[in-house]
gemmi code that builds the backbone of each chain (N, CA, C; Angstrom):
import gemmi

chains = {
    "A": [
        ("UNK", (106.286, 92.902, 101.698), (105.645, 93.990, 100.975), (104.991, 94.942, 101.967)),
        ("UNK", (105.193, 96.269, 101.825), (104.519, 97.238, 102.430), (102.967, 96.626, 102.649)),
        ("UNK", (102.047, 97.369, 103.368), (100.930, 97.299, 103.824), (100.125, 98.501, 104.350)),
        ("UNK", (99.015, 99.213, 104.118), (98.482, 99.691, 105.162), (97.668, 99.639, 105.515)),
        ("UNK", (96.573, 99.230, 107.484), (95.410, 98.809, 107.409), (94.760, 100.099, 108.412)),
        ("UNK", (93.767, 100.797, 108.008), (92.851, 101.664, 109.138), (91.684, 101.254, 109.028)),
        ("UNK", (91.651, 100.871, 110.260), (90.741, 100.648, 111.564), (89.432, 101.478, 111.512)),
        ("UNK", (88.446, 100.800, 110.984), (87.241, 101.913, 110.952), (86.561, 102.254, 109.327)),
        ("UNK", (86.205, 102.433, 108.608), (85.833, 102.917, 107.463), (84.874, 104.068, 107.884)),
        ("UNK", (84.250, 104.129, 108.911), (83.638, 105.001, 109.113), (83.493, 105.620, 110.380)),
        ("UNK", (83.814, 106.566, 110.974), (83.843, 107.439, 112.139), (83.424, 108.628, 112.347)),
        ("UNK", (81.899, 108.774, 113.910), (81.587, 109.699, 113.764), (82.327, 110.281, 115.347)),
        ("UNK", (81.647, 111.802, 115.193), (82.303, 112.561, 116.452), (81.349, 113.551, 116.805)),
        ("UNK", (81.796, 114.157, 117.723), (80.677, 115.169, 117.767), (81.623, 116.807, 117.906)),
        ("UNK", (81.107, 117.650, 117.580), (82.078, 118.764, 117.138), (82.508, 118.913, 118.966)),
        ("UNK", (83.939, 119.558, 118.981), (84.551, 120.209, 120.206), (85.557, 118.738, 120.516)),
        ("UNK", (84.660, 117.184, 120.189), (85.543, 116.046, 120.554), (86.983, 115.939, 120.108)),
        ("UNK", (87.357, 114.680, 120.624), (88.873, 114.174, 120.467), (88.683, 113.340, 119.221)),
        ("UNK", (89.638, 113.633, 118.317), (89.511, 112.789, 116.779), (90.565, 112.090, 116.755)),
        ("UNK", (90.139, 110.567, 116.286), (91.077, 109.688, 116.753), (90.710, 108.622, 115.364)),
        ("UNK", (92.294, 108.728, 114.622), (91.568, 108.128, 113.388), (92.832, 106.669, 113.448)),
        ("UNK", (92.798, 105.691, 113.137), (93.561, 104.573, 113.465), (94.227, 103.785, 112.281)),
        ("UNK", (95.714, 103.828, 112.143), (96.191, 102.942, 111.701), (97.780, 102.530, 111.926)),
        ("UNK", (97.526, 101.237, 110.979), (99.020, 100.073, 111.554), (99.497, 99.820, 110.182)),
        ("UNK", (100.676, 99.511, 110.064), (101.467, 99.632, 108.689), (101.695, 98.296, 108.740)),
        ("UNK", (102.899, 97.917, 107.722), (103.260, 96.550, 107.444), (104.520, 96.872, 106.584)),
        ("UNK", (105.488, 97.158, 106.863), (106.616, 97.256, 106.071), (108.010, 96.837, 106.935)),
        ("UNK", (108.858, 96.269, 105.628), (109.913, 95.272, 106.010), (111.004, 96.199, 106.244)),
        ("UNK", (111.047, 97.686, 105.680), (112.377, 98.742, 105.467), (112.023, 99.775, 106.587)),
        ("UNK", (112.572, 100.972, 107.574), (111.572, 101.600, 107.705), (111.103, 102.443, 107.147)),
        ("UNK", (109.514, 102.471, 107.569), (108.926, 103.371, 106.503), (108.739, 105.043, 106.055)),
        ("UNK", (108.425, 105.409, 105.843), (107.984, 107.008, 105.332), (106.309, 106.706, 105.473)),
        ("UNK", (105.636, 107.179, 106.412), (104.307, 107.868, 106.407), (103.261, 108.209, 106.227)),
        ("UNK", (102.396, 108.709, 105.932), (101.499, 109.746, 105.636), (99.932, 109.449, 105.968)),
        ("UNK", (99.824, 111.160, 106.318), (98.282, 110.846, 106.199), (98.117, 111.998, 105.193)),
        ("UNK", (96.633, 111.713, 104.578), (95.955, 112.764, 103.129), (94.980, 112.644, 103.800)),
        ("UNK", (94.120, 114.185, 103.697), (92.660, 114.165, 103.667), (92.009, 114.560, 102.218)),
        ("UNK", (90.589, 114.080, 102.287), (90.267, 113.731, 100.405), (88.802, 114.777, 101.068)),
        ("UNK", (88.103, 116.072, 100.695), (87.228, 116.542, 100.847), (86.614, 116.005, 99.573)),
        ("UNK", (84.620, 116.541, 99.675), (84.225, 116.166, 98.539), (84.494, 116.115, 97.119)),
        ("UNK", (84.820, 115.487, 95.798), (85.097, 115.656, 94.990), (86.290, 116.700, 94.792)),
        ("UNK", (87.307, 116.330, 95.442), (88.544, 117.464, 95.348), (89.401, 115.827, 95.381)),
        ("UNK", (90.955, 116.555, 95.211), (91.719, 115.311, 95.078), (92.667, 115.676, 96.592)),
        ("UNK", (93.719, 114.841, 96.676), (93.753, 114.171, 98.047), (95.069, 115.193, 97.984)),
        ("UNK", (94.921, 115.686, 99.648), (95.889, 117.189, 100.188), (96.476, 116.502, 101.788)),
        ("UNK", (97.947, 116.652, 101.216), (98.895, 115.936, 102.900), (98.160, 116.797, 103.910)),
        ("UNK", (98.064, 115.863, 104.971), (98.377, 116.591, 106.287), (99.600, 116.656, 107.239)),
        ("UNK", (99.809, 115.349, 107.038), (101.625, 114.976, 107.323), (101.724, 114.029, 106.939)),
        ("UNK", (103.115, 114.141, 107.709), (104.332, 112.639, 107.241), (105.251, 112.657, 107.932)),
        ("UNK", (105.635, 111.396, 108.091), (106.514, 110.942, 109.182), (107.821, 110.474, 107.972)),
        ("UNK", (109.344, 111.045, 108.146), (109.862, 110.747, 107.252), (111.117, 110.385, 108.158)),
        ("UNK", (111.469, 109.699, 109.482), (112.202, 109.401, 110.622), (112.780, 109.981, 111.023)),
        ("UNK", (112.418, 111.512, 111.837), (112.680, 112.135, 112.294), (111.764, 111.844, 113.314)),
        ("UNK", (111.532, 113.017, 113.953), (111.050, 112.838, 115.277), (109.139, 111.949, 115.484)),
        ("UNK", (109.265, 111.725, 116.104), (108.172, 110.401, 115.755), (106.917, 110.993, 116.257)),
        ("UNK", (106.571, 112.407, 116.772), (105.058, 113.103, 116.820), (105.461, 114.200, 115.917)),
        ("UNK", (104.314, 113.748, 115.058), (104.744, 114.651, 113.601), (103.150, 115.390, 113.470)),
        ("UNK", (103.370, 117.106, 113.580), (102.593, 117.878, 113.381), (102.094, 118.695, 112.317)),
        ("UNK", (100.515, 118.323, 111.588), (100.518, 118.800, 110.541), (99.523, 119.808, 110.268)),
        ("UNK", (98.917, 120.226, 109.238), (97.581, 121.404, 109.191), (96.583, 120.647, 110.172)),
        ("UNK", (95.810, 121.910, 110.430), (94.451, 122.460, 111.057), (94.397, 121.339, 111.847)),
        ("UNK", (95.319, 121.435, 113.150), (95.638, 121.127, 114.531), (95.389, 119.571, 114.120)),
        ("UNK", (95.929, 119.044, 113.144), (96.135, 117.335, 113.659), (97.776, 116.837, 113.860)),
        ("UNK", (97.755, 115.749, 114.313), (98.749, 115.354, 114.462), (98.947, 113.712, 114.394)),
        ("UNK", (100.107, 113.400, 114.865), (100.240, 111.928, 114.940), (101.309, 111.156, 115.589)),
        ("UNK", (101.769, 110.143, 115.500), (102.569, 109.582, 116.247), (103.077, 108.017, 115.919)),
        ("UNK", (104.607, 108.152, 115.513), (104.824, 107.110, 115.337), (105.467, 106.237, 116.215)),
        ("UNK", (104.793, 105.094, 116.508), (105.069, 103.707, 117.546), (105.689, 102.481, 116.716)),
        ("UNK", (106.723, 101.980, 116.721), (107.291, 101.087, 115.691), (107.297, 99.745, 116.134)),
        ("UNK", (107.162, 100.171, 117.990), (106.845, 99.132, 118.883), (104.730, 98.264, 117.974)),
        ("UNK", (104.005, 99.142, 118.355), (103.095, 98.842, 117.418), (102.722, 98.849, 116.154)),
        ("UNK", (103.667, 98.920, 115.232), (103.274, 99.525, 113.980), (102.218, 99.862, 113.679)),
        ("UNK", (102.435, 101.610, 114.673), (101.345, 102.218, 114.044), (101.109, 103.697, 114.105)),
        ("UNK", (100.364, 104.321, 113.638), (100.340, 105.926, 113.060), (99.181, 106.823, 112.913)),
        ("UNK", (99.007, 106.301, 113.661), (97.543, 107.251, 114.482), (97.371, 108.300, 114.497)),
        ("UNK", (96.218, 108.963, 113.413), (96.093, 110.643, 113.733), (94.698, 111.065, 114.546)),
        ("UNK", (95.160, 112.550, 115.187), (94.358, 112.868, 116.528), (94.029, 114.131, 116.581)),
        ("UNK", (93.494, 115.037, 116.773), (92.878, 116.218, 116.620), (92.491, 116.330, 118.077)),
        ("UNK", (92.679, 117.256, 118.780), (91.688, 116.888, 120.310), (90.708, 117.713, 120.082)),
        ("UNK", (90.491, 118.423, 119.112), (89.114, 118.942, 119.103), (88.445, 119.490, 117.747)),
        ("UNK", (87.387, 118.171, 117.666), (86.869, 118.360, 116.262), (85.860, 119.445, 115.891)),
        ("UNK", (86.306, 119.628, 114.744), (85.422, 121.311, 113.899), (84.799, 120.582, 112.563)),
        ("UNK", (83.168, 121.291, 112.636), (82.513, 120.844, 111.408), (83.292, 120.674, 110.234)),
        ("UNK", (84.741, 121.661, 110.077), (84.901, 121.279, 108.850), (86.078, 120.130, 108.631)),
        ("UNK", (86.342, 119.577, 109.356), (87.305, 118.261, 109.607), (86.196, 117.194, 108.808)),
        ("UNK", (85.051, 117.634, 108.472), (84.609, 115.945, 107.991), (85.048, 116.289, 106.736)),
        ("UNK", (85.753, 114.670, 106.390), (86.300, 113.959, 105.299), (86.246, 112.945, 105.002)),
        ("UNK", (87.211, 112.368, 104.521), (87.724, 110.968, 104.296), (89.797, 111.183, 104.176)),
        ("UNK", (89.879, 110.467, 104.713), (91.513, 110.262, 105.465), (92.152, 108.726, 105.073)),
        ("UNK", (93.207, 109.370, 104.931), (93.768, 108.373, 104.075), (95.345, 108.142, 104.500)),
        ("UNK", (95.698, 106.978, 104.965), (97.123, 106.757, 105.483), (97.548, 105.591, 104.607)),
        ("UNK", (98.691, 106.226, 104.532), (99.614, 105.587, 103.229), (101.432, 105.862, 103.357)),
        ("UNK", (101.882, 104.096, 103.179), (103.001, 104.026, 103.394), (103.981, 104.028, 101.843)),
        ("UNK", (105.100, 104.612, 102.101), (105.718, 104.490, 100.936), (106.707, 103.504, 100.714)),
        ("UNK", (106.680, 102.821, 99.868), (107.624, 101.889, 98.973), (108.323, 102.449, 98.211)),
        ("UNK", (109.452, 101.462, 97.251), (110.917, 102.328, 96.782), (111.988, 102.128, 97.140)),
        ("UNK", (113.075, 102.018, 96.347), (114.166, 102.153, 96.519), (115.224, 103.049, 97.493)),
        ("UNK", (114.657, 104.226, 97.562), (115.373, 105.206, 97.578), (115.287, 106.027, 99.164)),
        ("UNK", (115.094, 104.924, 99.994), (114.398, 105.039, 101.490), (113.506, 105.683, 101.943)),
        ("UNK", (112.714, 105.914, 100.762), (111.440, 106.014, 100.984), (110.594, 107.058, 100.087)),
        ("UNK", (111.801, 107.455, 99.695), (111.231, 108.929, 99.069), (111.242, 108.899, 97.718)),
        ("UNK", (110.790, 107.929, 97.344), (110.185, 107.926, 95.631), (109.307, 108.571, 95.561)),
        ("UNK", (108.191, 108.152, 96.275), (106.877, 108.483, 96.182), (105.783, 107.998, 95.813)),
        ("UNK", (106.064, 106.583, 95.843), (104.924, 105.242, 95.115), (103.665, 105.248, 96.506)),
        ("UNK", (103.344, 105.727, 97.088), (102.579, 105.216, 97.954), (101.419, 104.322, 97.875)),
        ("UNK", (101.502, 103.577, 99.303), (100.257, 102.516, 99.345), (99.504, 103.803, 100.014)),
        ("UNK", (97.959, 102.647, 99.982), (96.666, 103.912, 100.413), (96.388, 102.504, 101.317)),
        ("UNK", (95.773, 102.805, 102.572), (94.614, 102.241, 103.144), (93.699, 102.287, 102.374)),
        ("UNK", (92.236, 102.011, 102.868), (90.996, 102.238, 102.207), (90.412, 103.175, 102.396)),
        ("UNK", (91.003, 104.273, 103.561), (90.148, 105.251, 103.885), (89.236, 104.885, 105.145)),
        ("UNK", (89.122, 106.398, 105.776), (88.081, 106.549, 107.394), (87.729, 107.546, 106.700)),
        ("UNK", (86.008, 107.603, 106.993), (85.558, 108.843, 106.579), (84.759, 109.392, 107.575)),
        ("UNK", (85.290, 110.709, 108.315), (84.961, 111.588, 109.470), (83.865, 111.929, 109.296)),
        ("UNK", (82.813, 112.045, 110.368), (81.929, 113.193, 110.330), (81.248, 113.437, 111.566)),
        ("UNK", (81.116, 114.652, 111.623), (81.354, 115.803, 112.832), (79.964, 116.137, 112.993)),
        ("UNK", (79.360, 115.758, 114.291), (78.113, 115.998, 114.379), (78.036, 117.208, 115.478)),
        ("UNK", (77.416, 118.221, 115.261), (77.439, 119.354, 115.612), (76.656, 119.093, 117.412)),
    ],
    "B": [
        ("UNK", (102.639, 128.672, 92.210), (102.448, 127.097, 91.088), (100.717, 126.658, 90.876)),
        ("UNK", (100.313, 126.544, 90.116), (98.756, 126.120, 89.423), (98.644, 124.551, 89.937)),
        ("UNK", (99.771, 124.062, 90.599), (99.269, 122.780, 91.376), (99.046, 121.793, 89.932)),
        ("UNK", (98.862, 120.488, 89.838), (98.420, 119.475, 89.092), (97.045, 119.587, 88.315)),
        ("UNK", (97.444, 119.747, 87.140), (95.995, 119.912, 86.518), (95.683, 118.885, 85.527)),
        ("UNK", (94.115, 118.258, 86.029), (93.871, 117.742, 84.950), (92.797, 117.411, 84.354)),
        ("UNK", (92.251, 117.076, 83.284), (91.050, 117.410, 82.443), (90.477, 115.874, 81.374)),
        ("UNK", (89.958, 115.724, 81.503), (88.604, 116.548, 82.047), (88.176, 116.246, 83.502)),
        ("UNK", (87.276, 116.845, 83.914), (87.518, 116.762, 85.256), (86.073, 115.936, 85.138)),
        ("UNK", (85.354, 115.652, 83.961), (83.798, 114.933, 84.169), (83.925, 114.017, 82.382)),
        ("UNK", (83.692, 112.511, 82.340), (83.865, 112.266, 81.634), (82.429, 111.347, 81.264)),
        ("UNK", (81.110, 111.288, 80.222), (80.698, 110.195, 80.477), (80.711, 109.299, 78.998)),
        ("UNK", (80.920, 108.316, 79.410), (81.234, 107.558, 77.410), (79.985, 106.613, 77.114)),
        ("UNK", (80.376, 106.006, 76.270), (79.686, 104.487, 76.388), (80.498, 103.710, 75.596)),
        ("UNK", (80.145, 102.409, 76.378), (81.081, 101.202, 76.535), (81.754, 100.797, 74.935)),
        ("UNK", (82.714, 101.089, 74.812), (83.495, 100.246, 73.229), (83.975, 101.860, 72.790)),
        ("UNK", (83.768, 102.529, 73.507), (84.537, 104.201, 73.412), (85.795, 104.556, 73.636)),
        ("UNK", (86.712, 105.057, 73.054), (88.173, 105.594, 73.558), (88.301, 106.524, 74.899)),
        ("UNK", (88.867, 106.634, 75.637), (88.718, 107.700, 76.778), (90.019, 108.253, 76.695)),
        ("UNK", (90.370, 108.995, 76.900), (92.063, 110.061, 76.961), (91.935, 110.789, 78.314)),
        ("UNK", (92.598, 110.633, 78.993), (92.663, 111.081, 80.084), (93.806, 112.047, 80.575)),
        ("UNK", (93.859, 113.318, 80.913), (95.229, 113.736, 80.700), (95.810, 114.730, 81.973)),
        ("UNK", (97.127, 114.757, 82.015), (97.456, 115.683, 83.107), (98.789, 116.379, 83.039)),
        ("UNK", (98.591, 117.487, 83.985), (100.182, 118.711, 83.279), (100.638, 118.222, 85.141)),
        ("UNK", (101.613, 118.099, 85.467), (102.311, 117.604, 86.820), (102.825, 119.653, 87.314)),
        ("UNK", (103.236, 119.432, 88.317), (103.659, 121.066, 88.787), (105.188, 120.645, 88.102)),
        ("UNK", (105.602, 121.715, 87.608), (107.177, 122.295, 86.875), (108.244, 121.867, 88.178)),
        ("UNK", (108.906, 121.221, 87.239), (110.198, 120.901, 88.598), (110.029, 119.221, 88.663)),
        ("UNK", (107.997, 118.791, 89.100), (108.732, 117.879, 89.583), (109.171, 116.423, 88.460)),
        ("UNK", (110.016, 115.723, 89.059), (109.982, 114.301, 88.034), (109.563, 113.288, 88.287)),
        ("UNK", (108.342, 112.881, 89.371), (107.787, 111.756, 89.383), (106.315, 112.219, 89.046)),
        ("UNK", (105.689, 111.221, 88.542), (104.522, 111.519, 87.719), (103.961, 109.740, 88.359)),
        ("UNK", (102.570, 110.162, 88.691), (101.473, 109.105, 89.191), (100.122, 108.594, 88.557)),
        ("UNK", (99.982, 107.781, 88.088), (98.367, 107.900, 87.745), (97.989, 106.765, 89.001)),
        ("UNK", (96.335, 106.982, 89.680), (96.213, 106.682, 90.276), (94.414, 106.397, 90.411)),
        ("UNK", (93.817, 105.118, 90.387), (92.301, 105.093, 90.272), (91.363, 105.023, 91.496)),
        ("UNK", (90.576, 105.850, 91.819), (89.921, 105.480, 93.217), (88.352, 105.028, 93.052)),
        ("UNK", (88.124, 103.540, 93.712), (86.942, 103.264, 93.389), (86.226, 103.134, 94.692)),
        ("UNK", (85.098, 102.680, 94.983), (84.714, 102.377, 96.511), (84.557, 100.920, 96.642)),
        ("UNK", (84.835, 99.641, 95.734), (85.273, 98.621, 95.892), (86.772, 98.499, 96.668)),
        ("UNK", (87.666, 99.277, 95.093), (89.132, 98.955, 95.502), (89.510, 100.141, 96.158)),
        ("UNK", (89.115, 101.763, 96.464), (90.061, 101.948, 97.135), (90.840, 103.250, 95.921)),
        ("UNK", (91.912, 103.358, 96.658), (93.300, 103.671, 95.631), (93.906, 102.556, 95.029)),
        ("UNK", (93.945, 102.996, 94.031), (95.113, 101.816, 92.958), (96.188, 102.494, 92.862)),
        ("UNK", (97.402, 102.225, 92.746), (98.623, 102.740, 91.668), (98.505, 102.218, 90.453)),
        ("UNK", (98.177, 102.966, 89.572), (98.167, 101.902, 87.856), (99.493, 102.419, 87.396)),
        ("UNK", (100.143, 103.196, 87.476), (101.726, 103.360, 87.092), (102.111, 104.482, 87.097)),
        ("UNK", (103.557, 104.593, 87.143), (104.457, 105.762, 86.566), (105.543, 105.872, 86.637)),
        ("UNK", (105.366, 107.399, 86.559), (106.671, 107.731, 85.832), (107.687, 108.004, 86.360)),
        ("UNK", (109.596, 108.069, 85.936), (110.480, 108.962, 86.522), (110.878, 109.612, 85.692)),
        ("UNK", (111.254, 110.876, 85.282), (111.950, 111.548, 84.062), (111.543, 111.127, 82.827)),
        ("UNK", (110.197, 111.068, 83.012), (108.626, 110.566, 81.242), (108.888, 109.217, 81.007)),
        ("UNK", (109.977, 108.307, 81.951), (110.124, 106.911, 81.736), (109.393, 105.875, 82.572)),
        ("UNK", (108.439, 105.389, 82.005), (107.512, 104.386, 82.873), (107.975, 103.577, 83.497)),
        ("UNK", (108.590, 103.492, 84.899), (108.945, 102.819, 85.661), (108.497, 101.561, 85.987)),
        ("UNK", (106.600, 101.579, 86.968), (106.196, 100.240, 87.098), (104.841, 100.623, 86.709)),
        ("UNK", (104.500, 99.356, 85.864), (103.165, 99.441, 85.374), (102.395, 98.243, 85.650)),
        ("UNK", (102.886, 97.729, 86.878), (102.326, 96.537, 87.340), (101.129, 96.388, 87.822)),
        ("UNK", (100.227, 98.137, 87.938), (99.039, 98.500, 87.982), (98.060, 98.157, 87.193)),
        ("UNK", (98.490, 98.417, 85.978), (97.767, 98.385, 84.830), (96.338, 97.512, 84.338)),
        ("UNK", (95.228, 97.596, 84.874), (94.464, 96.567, 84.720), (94.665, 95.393, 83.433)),
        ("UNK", (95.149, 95.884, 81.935), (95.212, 94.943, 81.570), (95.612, 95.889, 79.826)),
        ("UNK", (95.503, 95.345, 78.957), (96.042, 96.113, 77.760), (95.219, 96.831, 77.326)),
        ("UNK", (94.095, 97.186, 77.769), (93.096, 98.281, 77.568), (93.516, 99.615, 77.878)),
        ("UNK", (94.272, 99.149, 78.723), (94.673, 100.620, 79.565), (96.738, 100.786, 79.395)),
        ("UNK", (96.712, 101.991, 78.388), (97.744, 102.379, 78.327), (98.400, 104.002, 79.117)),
        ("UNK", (99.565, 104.412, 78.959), (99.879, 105.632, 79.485), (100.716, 105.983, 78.996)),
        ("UNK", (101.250, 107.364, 78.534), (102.390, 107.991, 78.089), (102.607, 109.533, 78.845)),
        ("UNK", (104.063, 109.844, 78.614), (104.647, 110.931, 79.177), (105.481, 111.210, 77.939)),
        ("UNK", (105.017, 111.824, 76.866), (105.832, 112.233, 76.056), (106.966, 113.661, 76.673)),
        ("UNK", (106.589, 114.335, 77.457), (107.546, 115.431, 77.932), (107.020, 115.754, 79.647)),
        ("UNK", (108.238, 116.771, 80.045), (108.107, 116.677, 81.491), (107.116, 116.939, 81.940)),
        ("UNK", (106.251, 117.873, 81.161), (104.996, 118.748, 81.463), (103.156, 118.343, 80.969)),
        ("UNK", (103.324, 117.064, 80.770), (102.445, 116.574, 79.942), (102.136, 114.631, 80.194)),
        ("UNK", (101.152, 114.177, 80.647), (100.893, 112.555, 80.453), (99.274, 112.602, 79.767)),
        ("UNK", (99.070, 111.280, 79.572), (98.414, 110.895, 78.958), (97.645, 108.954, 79.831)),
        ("UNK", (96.458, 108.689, 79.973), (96.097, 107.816, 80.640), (94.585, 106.943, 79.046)),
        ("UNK", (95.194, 105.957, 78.465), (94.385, 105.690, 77.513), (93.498, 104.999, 77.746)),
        ("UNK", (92.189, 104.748, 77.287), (91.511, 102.958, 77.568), (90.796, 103.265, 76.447)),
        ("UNK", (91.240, 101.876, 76.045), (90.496, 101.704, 74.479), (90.606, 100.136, 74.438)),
        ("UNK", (89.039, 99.575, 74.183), (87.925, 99.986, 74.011), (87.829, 99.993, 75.884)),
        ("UNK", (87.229, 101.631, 76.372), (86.420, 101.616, 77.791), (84.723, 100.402, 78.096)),
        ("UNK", (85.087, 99.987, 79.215), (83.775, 99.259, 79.933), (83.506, 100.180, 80.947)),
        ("UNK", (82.769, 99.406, 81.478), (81.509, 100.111, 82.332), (82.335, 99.650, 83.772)),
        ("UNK", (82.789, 98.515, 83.611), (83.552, 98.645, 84.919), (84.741, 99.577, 85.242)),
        ("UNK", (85.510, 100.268, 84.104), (86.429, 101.292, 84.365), (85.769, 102.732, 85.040)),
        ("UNK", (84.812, 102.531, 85.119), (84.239, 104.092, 85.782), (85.061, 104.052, 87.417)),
        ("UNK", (85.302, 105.049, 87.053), (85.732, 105.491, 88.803), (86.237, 106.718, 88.393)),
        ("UNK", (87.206, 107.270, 89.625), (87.589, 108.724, 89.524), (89.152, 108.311, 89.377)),
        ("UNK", (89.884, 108.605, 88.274), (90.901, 108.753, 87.915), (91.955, 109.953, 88.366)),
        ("UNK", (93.288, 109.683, 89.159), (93.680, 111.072, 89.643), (95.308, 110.767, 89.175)),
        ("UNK", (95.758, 112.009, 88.853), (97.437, 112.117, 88.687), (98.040, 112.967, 89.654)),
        ("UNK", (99.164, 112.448, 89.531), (100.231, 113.214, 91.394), (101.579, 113.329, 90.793)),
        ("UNK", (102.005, 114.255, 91.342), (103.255, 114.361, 91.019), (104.031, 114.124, 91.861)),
        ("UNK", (105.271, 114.337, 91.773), (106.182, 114.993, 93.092), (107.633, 114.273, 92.584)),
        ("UNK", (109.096, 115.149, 93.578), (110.045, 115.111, 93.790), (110.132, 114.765, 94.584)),
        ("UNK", (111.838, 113.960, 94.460), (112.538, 113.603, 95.463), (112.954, 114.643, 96.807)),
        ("UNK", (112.978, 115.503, 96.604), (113.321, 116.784, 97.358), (112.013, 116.952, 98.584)),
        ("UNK", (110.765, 116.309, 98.047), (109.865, 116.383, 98.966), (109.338, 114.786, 99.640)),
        ("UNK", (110.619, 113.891, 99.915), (110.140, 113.048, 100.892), (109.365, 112.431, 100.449)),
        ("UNK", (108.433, 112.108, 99.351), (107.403, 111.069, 99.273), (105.968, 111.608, 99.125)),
        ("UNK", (106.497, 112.903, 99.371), (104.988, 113.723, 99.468), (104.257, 113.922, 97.549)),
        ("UNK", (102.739, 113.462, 97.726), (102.281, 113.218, 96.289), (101.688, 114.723, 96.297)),
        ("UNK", (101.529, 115.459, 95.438), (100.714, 116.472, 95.111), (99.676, 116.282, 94.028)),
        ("UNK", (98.576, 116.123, 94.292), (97.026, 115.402, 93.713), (96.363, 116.507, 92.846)),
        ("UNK", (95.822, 115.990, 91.754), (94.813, 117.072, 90.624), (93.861, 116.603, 91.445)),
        ("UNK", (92.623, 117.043, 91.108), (91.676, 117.379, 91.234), (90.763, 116.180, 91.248)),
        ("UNK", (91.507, 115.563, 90.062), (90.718, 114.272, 89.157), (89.822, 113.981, 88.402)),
        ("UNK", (89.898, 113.249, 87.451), (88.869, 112.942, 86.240), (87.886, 111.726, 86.990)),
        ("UNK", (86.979, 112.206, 86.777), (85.554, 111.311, 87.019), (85.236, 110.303, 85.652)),
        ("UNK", (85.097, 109.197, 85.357), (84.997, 108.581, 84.132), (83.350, 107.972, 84.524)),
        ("UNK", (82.453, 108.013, 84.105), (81.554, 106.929, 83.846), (81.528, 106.432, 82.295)),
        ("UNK", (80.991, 104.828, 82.322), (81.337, 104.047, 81.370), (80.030, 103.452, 81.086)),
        ("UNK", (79.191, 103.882, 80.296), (77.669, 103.432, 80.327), (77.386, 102.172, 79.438)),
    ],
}
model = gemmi.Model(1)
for chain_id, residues in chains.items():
    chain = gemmi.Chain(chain_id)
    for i, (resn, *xyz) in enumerate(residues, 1):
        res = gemmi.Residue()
        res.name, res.seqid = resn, gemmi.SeqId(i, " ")
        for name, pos in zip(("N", "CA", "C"), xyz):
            atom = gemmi.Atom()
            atom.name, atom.element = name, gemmi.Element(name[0])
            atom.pos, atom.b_iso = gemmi.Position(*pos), 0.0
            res.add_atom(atom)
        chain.add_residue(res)
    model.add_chain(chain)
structure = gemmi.Structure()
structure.add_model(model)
structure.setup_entities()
């Protein structure tokens, strides 16, 4: 069964830093991706996805990521954090038939950023 | 596109109350999500849809909690009778095959259950 675990529930930074948010998957097929960021009381907006193509996958407001299959894992990174990057982030692998692209996704539990000026 | 909408976006009941929970998906697509976020559990998948046909509902906390998709443009998320432990923020997603897996998220319904 799919899986996804990030590293951290809570992470701070200080604005201008390197944002480094952590996670490792668990799936038997390969997988399809993603990270979501969840701002306050709003609902949850992609930043990317890794859908096996090229394995540093670049998404909005300068983050990115990188997939290692050697580690199963999918790490997103910002090298330089801005007050408005604090969130809560959310990496999630997809399950399905259809190699991936149903769209059932698992969620981690969430890292929730915040950017100390 | 008006993106995923859904309403109410603030709900508060008390306990042995019906709740209706509802959402319009963006035009086009045919997968339809309901989805519960608490700060115990997290994200849930409680079920859905492909083409208004309930696929897996292996989410489902239990027979309190029902769901329908009578048409492409329209679901429905029931709990009857609501507890106090169903409070959380309730969210629906849509999306196509055409987009890889990618969910497109409402806003979400807030439920408290007093």
């Amino acid at each position: 069964a799919q899986s996804v675990t990030q590293l951290g529930s809570h992470v701070s930074v200080s604005e201008g830093a390197l944002v480094l948010l952590r996670c490792n998957y668990s799936s038997s097929v390969p997988p399809y991706l993603f990270w979501y960021v969840q701002y306050p009381n709003q609902g949850l907006q992609l930043l990317l996805k890794y859908t096996s193509a090229a394995t540093l996958v670049k998404g909005i407001n300068g983050f990115e990521a990188e997939f290692k299959k050697s580690e199963t894992s999918f790490h997103l990174t910002k090298p330089s954090a801005h007050m408005s990057d604090a969130a809560e982030y959310f990496c999630a692998v997809s399950v399905g038939n259809y190699g991936g692209s149903q769209g059932n996704l698992i969620f981690g539990k969430g890292t929730k950023l915040s950017v100390k000026p | 596109d008006a993106g995923v909408i859904q309403s109410p976006r603030h709900e508060v009941t008390e306990m042995g109350q019906e709740v209706t929970l509802r959402c319009k998906p963006i035009s086009g697509h045919d997968y339809l999500f309901w989805y519960r976020q608490t700060m115990m559990r997290g994200l849930e998948l409680l079920i859905y849809f492909n083409n208004n046909v309930p696929i897996d509902d292996s989410g489902m906390p239990e027979d309190r909690f029902s769901a329908k998709m009578p048409n492409a443009s329209f679901s429905t998320l029931k709990i009857q009778p609501s507890e106090p432990r169903d409070s959380a923020v309730y969210f629906c997603a849509s999306s196509s095959i055409l987009f890889a897996g990618e969910l497109f998220f409402g806003e979400g319904s807030r439920l408290t259950v007093l």
